[in-house]
MMTF fields as JSON, N, C-alpha, C and O atoms, coordinates in Angstrom:
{
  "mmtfVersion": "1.0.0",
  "mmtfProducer": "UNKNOWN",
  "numBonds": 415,
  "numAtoms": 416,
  "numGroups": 104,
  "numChains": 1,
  "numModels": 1,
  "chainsPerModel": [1],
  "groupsPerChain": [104],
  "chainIdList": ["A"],
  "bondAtomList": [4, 2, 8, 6, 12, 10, 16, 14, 20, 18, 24, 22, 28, 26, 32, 30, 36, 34, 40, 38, 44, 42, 48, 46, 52, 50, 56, 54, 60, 58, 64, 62, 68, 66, 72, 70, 76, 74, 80, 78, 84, 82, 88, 86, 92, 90, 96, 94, 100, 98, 104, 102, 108, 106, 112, 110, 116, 114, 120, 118, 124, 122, 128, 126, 132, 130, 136, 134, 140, 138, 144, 142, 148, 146, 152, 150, 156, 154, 160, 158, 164, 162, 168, 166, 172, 170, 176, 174, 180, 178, 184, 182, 188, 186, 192, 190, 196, 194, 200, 198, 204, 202, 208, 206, 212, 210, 216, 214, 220, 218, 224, 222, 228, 226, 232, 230, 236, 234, 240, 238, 244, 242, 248, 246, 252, 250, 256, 254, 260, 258, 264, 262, 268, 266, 272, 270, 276, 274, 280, 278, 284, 282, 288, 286, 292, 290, 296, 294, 300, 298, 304, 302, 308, 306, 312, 310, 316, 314, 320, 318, 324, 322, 328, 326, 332, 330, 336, 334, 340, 338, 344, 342, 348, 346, 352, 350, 356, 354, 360, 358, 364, 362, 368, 366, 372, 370, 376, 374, 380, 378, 384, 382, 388, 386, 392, 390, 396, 394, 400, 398, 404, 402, 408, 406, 412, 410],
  "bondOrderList": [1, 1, 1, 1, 1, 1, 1, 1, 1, 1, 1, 1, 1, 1, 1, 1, 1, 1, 1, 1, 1, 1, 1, 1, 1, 1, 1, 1, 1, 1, 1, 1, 1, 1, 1, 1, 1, 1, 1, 1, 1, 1, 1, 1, 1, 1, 1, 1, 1, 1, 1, 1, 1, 1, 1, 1, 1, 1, 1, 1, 1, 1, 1, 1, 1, 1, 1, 1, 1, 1, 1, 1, 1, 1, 1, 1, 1, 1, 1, 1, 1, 1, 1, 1, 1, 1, 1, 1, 1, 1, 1, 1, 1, 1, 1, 1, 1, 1, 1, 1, 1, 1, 1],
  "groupList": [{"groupName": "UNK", "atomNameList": ["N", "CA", "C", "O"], "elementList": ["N", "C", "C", "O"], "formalChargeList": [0, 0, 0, 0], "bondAtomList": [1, 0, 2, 1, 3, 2], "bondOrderList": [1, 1, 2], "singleLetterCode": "X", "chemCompType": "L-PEPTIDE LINKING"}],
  "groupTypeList": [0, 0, 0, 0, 0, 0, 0, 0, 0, 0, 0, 0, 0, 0, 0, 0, 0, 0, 0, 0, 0, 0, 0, 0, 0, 0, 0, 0, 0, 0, 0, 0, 0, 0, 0, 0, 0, 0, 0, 0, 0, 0, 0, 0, 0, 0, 0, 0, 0, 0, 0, 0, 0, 0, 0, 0, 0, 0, 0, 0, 0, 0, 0, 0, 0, 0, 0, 0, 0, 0, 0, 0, 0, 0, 0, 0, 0, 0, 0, 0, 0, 0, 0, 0, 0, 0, 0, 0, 0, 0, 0, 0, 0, 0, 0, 0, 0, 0, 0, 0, 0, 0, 0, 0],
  "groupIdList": [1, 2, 3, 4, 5, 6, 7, 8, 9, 10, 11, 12, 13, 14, 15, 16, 17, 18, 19, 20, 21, 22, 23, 24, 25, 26, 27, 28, 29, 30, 31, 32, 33, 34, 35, 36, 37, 38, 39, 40, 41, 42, 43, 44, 45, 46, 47, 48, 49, 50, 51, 52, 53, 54, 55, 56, 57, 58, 59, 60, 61, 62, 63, 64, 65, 66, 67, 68, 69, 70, 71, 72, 73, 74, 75, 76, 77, 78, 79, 80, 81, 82, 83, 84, 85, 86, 87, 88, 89, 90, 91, 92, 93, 94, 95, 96, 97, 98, 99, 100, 101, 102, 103, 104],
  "secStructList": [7, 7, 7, 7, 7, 7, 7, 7, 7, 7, 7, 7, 7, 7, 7, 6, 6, 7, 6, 6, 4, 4, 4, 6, 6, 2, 2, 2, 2, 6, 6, 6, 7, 1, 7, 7, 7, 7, 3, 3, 7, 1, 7, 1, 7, 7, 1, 1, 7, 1, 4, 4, 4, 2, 2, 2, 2, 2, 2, 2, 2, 6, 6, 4, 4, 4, 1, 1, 1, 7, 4, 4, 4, 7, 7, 7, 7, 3, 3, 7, 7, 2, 2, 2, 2, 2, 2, 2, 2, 2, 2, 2, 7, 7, 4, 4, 4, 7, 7, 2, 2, 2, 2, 7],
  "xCoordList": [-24.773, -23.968, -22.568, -22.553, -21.528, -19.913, -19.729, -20.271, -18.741, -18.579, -17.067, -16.187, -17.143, -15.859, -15.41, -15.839, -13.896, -13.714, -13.246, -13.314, -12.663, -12.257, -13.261, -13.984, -13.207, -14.161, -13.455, -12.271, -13.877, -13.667, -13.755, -14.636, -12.54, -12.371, -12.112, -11.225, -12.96, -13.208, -12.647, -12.981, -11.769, -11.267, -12.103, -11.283, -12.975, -13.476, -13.016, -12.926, -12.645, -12.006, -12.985, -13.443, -13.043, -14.08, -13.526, -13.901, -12.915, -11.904, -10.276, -9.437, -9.984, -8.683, -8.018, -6.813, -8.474, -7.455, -7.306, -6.817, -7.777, -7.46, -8.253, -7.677, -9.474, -9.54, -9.916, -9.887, -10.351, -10.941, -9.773, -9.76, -8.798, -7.1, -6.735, -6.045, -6.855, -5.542, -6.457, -6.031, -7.604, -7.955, -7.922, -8.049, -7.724, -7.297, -5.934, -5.552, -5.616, -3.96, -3.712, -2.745, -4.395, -3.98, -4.572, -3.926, -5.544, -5.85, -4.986, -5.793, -3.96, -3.195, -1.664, -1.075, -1.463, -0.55, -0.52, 0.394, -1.899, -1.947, -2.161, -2.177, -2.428, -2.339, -1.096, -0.635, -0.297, 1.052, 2.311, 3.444, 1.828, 3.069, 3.947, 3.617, 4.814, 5.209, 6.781, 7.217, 7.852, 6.485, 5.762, 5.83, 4.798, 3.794, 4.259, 4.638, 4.177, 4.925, 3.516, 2.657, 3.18, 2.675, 3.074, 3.759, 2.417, 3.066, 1.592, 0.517, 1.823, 0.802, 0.984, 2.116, 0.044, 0.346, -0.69, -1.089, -0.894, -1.651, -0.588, 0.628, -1.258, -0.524, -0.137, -0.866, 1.819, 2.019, 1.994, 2.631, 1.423, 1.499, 0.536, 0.551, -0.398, -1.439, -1.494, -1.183, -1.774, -2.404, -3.205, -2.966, -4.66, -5.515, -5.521, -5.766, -5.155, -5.222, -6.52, -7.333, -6.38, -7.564, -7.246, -7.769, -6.088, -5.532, -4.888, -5.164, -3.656, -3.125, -2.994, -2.018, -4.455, -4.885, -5.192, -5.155, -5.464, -5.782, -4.094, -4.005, -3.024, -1.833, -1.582, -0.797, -1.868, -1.821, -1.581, -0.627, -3.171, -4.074, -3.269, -2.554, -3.493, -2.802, -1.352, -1.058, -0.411, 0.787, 0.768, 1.426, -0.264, -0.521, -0.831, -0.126, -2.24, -2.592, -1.07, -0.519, -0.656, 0.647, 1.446, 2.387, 1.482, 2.819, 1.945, 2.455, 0.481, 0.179, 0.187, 1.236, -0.339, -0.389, 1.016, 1.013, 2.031, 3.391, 4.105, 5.295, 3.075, 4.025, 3.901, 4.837, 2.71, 2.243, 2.967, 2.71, 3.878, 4.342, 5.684, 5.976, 6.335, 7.69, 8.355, 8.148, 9.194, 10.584, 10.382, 10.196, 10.531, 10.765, 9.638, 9.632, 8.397, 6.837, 6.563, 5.367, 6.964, 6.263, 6.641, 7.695, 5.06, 4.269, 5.802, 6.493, 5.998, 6.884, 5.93, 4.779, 6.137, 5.158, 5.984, 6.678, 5.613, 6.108, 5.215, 4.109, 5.744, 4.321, 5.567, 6.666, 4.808, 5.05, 4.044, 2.876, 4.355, 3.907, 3.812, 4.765, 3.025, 3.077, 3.063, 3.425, 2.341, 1.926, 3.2, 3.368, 4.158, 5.157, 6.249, 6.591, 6.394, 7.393, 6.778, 7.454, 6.19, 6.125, 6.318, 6.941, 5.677, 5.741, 7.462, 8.009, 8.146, 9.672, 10.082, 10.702, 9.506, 10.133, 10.065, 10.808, 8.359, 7.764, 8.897, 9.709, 9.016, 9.757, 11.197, 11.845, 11.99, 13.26, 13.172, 14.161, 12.095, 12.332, 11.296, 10.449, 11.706, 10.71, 10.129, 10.669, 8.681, 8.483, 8.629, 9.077, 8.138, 7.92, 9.286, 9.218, 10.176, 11.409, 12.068, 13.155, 11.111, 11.17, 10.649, 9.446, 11.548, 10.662, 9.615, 9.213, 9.061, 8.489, 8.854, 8.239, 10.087, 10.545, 11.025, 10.603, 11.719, 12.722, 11.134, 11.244, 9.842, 8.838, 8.831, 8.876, 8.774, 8.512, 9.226, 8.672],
  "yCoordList": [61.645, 62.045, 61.421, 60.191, 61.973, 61.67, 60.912, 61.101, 59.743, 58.84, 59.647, 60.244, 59.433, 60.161, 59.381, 59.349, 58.577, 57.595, 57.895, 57.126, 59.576, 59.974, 60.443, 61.431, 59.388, 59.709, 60.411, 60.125, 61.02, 61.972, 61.144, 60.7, 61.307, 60.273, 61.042, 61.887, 60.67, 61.766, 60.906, 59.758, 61.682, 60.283, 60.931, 61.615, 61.06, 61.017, 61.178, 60.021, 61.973, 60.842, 60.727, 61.586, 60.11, 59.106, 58.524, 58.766, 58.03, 56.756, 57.288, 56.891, 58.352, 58.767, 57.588, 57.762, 56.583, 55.889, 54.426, 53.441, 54.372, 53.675, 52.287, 51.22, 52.229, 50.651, 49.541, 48.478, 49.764, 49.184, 48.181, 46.958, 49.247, 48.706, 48.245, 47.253, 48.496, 47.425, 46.638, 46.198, 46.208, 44.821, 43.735, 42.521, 44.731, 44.134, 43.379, 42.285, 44.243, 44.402, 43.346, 42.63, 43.069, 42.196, 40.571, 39.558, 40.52, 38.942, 39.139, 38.781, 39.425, 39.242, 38.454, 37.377, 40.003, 39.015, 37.728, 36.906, 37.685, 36.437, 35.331, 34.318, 35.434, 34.168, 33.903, 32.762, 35.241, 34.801, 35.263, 34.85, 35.843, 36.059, 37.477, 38.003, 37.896, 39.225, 39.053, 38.163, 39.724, 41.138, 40.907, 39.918, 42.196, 41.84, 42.924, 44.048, 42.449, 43.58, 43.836, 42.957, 45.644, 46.333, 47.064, 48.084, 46.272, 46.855, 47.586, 47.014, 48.98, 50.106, 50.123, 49.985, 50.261, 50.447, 51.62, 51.673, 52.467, 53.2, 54.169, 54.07, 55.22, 56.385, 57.555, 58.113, 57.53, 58.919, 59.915, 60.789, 60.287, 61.946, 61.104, 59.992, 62.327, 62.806, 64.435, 65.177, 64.938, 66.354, 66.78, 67.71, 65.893, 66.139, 65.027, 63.894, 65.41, 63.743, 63.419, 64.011, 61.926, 61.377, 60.542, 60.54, 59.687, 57.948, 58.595, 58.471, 59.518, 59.58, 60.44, 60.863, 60.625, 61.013, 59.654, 59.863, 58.419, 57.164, 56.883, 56.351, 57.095, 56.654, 57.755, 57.205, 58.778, 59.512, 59.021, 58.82, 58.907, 58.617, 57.2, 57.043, 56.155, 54.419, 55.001, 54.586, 56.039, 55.554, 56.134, 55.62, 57.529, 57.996, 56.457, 56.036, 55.737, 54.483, 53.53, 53.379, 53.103, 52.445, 53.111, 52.426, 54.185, 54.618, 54.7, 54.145, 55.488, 55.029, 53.971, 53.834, 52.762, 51.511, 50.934, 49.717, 51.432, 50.587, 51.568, 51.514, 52.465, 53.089, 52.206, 52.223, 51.395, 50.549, 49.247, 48.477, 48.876, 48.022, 47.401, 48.236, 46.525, 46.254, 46.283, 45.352, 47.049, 46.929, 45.768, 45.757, 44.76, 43.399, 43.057, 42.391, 43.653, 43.304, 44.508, 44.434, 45.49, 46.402, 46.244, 45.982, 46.57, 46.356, 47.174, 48.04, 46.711, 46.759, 47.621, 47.186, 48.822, 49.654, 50.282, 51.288, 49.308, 49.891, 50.619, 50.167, 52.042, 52.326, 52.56, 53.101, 51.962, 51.678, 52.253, 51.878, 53.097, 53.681, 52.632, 52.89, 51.632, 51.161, 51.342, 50.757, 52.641, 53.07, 53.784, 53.633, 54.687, 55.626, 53.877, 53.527, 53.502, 52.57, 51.967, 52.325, 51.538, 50.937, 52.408, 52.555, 52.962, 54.556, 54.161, 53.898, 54.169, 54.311, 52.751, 52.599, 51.974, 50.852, 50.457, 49.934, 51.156, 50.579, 51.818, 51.307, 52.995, 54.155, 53.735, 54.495, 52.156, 52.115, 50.654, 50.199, 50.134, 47.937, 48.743, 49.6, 48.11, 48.077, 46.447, 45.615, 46.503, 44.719, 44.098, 42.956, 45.045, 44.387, 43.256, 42.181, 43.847, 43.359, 42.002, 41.458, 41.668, 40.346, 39.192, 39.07, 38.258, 36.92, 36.568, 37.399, 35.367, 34.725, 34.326, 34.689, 33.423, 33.097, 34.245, 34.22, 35.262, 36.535, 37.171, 37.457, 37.41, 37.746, 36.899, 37.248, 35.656, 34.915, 34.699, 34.148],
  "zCoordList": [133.226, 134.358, 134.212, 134.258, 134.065, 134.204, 135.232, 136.321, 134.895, 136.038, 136.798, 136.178, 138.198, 138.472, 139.956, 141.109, 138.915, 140.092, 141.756, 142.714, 141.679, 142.801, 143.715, 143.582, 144.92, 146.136, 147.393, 147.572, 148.0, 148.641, 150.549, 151.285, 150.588, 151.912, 153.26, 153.384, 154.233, 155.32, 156.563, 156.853, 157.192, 158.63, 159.685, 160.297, 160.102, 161.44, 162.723, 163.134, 163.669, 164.694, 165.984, 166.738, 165.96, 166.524, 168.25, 169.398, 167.891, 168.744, 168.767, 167.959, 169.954, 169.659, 170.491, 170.672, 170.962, 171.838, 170.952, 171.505, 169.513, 168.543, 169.281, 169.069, 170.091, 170.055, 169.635, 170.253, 168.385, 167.581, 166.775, 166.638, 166.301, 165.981, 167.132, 166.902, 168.716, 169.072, 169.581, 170.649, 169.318, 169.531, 167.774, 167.618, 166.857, 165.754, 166.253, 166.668, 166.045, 166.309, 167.327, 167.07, 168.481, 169.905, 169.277, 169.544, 168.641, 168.318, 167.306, 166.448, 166.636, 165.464, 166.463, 166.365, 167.621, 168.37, 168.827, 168.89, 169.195, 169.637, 169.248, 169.947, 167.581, 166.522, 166.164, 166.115, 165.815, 165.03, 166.252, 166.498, 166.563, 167.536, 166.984, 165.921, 167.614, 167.182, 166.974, 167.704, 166.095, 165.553, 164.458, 163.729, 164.314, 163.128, 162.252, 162.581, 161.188, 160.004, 159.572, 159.623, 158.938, 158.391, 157.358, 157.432, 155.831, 154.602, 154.729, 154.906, 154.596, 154.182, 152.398, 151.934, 151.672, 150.071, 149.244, 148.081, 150.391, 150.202, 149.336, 149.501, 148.291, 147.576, 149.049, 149.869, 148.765, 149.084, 148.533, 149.12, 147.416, 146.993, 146.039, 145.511, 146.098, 145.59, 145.201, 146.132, 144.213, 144.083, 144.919, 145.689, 144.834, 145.76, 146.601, 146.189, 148.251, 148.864, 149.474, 150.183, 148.778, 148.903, 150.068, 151.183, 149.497, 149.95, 151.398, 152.591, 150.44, 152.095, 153.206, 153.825, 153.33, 154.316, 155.034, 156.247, 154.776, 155.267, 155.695, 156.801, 155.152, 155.054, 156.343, 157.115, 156.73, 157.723, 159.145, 159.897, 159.151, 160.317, 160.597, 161.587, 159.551, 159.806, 160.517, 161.638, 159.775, 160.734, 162.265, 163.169, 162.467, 163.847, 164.788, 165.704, 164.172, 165.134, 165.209, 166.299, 164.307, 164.775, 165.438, 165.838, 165.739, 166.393, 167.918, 168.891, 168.079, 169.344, 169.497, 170.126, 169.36, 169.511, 169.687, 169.875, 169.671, 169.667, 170.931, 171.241, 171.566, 172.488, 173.807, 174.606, 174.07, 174.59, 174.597, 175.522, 173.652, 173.428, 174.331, 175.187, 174.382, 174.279, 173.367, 172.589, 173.051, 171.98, 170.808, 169.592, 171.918, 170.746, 170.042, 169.007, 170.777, 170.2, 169.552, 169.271, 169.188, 168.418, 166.891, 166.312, 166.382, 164.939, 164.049, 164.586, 162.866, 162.227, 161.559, 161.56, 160.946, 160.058, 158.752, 158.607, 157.964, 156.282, 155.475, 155.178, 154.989, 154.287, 152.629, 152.506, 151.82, 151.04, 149.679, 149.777, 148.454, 148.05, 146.663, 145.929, 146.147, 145.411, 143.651, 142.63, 144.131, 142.762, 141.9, 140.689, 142.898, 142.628, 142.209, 141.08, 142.867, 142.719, 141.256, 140.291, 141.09, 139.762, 138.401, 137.349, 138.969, 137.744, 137.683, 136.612, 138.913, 138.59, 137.559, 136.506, 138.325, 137.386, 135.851, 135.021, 135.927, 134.29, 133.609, 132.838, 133.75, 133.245, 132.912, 132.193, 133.539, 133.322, 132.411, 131.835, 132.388, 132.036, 130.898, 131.151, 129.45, 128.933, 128.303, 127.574, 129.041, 129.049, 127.969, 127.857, 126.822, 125.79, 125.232, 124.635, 125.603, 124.422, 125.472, 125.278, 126.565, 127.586, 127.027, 126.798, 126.769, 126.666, 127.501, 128.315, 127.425, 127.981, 129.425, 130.428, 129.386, 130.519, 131.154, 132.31, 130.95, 131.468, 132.111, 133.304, 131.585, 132.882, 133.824, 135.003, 133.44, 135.156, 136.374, 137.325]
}
């Protein structure tokens, strides 16, 4: 049987009033204090989307969850595509011809 790493990711919705996240979300305020930054690093583009469909749904709950908010307390939400960003970087640095020290 072929191993096949792409799984097939289903969001549910379940919980449209997100409360599961803003009681995440509310003991987070209340450890660190606000605001709370959200680096998302899920893939934006996919052929077939798997990831961001998760990258979806996450920025819908932050944006409900911050309508609730005050200004100065609402969740900072970065979604950040980690994978594309490096495709761009490895495509321009080539490591090899880096010393030792010049990686660190």
């Amino acid at each position: 049987m072929p191993f096949c790493s792409a799984v097939l990711i289903v969001v549910p919705v379940i919980d449209p009033f997100y409360s599961r996240a803003a009681k995440h979300f509310d003991d987070l305020l209340n450890r660190y204090g606000s605001p709370i930054y959200l680096l998302n690093l899920i893939k934006c583009r996919e052929s077939q989307p798997r990831e961001s469909k998760l990258l979806v749904e996450y920025g819908h709950c932050v944006s409900y969850l911050n309508q609730f908010l005050p200004e100065k307390d609402r969740m900072r939400y970065i979604a950040w595509d980690m994978s594309q960003a490096w495709k761009r970087y490895a495509s321009r640095v080539n490591l090899r011809g880096l010393t030792d020290e010049q990686r660190e």
